[in-house]
C-alpha positions as a printed NumPy array, in Angstrom:
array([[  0.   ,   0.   ,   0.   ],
       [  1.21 ,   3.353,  -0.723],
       [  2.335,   5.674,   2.09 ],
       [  0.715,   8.687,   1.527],
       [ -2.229,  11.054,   3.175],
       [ -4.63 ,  12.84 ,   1.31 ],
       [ -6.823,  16.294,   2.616],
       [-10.399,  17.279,   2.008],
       [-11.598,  20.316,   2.162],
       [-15.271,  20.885,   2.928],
       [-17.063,  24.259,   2.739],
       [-19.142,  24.905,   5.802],
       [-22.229,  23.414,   4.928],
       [-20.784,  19.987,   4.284],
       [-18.279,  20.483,   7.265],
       [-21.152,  21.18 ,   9.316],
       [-23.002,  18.217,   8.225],
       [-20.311,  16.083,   8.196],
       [-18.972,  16.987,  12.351],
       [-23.198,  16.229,  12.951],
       [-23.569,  13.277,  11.609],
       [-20.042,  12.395,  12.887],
       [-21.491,  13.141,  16.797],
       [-24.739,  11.339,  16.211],
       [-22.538,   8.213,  15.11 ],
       [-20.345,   9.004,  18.311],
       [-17.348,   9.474,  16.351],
       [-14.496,  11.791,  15.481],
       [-15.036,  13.535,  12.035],
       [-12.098,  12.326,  10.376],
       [-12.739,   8.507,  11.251],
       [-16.263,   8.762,  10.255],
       [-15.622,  10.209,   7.157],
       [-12.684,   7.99 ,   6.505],
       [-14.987,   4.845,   7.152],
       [-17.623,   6.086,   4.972],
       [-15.265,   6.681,   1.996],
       [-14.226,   3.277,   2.514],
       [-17.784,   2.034,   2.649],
       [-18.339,   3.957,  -0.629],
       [-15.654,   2.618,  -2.038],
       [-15.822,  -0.852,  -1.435],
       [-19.82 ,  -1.022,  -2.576],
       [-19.195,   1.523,  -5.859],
       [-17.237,  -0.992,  -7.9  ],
       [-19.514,  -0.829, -11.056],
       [-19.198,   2.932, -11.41 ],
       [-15.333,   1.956, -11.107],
       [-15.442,  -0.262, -13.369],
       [-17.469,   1.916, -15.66 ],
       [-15.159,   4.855, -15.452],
       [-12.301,   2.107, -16.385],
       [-14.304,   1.472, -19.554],
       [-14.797,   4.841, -20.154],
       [-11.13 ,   5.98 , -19.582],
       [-10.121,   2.887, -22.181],
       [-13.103,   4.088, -24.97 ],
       [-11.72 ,   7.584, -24.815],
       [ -7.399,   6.756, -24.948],
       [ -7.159,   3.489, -26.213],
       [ -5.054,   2.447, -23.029],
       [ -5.95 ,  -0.441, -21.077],
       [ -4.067,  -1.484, -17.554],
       [ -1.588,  -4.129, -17.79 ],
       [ -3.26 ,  -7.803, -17.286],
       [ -0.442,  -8.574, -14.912],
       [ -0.719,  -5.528, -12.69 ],
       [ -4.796,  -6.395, -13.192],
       [ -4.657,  -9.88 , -12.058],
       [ -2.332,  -9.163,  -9.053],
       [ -4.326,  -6.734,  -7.834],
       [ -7.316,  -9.2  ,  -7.798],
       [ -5.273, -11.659,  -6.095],
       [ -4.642,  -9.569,  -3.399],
       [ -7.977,  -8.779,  -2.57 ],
       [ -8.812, -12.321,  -2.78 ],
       [ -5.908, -13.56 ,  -0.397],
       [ -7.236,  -9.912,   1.895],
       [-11.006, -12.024,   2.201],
       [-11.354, -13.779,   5.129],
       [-11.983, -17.831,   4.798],
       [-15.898, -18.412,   4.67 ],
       [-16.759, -20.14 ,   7.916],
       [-20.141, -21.536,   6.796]])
């Protein structure tokens, strides 16, 4: 993973909205918004995927299949084992 931090900026409104809902989940603002990125992340995949489509329609460039298929390794190996 790389080791780097990114910052937001929100303008009052949002900042406001964001620190409430942040108390009402009993949370610091920075965690909750960090977990719902995540969250947003994780359950967007086909508007990923679509903007990876996209992004190859409009260059021509596609990612390598190597760097591809590791990638989906890792987040295979990152599942935990089904326990059913």
């Amino acid at each position: 993973m790389v080791d780097s931090s990114l910052t937001l900026k929100f303008d009052g409104d949002v900042a406001a909205r964001l620190e409430e809902a942040a108390a009402q989940a009993g949370e610091p603002a920075q965690a909750f918004a960090e977990r719902l990125l995540l969250g947003a992340l994780e359950t967007d995949r086909w508007a990923i995927a679509n903007a990876r489509i996209e992004e190859y329609e409009r260059t021509g460039v596609a990612e390598d299949a190597e760097a591809f298929f590791d990638r989906m390794l890792g987040r295979l190996e990152d599942q935990p084992a089904d326990q059913s």
